[in-house]
C-alpha positions as CSV (number, residue, x, y, z in Angstrom):
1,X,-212.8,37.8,-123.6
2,X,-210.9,36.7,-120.6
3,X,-207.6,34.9,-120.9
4,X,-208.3,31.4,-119.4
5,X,-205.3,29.1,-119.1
6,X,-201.3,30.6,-117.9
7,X,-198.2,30.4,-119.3
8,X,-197.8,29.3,-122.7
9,X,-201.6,29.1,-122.9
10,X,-202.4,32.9,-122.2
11,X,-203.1,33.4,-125.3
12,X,-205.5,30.7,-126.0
13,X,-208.8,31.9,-127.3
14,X,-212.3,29.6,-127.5
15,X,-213.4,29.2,-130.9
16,X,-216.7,26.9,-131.3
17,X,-217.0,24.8,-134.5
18,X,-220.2,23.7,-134.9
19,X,-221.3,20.6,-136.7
20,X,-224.4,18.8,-136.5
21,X,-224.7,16.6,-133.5
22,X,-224.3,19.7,-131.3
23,X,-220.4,19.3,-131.0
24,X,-218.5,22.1,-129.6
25,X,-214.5,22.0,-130.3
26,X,-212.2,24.2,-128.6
27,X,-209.2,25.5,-130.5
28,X,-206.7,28.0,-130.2
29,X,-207.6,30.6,-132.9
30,X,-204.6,32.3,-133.4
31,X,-202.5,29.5,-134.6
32,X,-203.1,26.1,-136.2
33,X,-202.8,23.4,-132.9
34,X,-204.4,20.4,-132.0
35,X,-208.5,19.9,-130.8
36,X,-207.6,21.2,-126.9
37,X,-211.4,19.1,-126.4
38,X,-214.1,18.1,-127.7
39,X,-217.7,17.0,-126.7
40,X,-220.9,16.1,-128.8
41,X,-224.4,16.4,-127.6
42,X,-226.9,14.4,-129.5
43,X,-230.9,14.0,-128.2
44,X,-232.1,12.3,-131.2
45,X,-233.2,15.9,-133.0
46,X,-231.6,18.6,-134.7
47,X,-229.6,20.3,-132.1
48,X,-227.2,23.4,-132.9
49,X,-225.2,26.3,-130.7
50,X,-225.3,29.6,-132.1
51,X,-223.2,31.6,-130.0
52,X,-220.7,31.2,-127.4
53,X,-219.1,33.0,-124.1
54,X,-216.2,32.1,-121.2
55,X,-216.8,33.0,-117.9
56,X,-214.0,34.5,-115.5
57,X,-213.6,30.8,-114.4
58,X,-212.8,29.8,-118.1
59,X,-215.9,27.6,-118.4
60,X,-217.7,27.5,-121.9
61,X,-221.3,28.4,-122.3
62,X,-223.2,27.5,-125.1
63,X,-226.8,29.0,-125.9
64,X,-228.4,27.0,-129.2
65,X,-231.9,25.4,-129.9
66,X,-233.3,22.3,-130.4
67,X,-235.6,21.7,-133.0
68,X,-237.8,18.8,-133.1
69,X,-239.3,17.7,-136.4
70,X,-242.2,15.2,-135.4
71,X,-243.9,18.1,-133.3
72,X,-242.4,21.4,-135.3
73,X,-241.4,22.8,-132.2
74,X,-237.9,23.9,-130.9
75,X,-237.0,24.7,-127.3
76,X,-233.7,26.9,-126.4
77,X,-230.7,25.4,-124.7
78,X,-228.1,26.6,-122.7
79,X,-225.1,24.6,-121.9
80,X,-222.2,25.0,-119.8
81,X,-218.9,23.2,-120.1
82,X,-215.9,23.2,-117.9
83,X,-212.6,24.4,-119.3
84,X,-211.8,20.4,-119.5
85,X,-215.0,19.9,-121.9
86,X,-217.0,18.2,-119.3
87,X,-220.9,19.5,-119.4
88,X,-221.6,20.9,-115.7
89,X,-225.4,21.6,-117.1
90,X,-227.7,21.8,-120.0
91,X,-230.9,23.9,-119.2
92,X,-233.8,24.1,-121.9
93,X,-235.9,27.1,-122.2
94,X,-239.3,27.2,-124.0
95,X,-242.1,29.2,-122.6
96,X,-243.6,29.0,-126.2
97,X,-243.5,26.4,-128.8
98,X,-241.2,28.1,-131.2
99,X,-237.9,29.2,-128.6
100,X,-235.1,30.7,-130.8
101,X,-231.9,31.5,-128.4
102,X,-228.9,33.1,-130.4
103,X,-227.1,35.3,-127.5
104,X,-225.4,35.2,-124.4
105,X,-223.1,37.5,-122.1
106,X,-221.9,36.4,-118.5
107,X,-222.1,38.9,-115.8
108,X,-219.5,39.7,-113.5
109,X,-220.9,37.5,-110.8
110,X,-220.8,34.6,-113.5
111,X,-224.5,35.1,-114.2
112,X,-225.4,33.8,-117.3
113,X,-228.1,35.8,-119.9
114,X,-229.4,34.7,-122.7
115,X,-231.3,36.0,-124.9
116,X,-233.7,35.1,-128.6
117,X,-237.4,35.5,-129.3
118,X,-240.5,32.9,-128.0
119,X,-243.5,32.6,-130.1
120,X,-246.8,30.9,-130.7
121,X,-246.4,31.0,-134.3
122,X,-244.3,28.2,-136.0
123,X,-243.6,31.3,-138.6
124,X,-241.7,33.3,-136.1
125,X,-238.9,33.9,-138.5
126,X,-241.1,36.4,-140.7
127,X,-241.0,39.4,-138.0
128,X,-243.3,41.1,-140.6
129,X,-247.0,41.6,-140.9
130,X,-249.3,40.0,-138.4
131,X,-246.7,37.1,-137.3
132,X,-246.0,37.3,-133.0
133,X,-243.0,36.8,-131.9
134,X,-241.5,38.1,-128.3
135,X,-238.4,39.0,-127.4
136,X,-237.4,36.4,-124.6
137,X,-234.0,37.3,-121.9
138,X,-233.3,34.5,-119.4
139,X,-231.0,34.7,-117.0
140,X,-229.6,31.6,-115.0
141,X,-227.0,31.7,-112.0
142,X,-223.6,30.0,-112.4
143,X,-224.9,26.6,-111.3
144,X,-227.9,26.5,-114.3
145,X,-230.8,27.5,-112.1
146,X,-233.0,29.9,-113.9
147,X,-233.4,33.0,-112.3
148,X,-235.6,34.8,-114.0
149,X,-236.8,35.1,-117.6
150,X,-239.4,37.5,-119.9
């Protein structure tokens, strides 16, 4: 992980505590300090991030799902925040139904890849048997425009 901030802050690390309306809080994990910032993202459904990275410009990125209930489908998201907490972008990614998205790494170049399984079948969880679930990589540029995905 890349240090981030200088001087006194060199040493802050990005810890991502999760709660339900898709909040991210950053917060130095070595020592108990205050909320450095906070932001909530809330589309009316059940929205979580499951994984986190920095990029060498200390942004956050956030890769998570959506799920909505009505239709039984959930979409990936990836969201990137400046080291301020402001969102720069939120891309969803859902070339099936059922989009699961629980990593992420950033490149050198800033690239970022994500990565879950895609499937037809709301059962996708059950990697057993006859259920068909893909493996799904995306990978966006540094401004959130998708640059290619399987």
């Amino acid at each position: 992980m890349k240090k981030v901030f200088s001087g006194v802050m060199l040493t802050l690390l990005f810890f991502a505590l999760l709660i339900p309306m898709f909040s991210v809080q950053v917060v130095n994990a070595e020592e108990e300090l205050p909320i450095v910032w906070e932001a909530v993202y809330d589309e009316g459904k059940s929205e979580f991030f499951s994984n986190v990275a920095v990029d060498s410009n200390g942004n956050l990125i956030a890769v998570g799902n959506v799920i909505n209930y009505s239709t039984g489908e959930a979409a990936g998201i990836v969201a990137k925040y400046s080291g301020g907490g402001e969102l720069l972008w939120l891309e969803k990614v859902q070339p099936y139904p059922f989009t699961n998205l629980n990593g992420i790494t950033v490149d050198p170049y800033n690239n970022i890849v994500a990565f879950g399984v895609t499937s037809t079948n709301p059962n996708m969880q059950d990697y057993g048997g006859s259920q068909i679930a893909e493996w799904l990589i995306a990978k966006f540029y540094p401004n959130g425009t998708l640059m290619w995905q399987t």
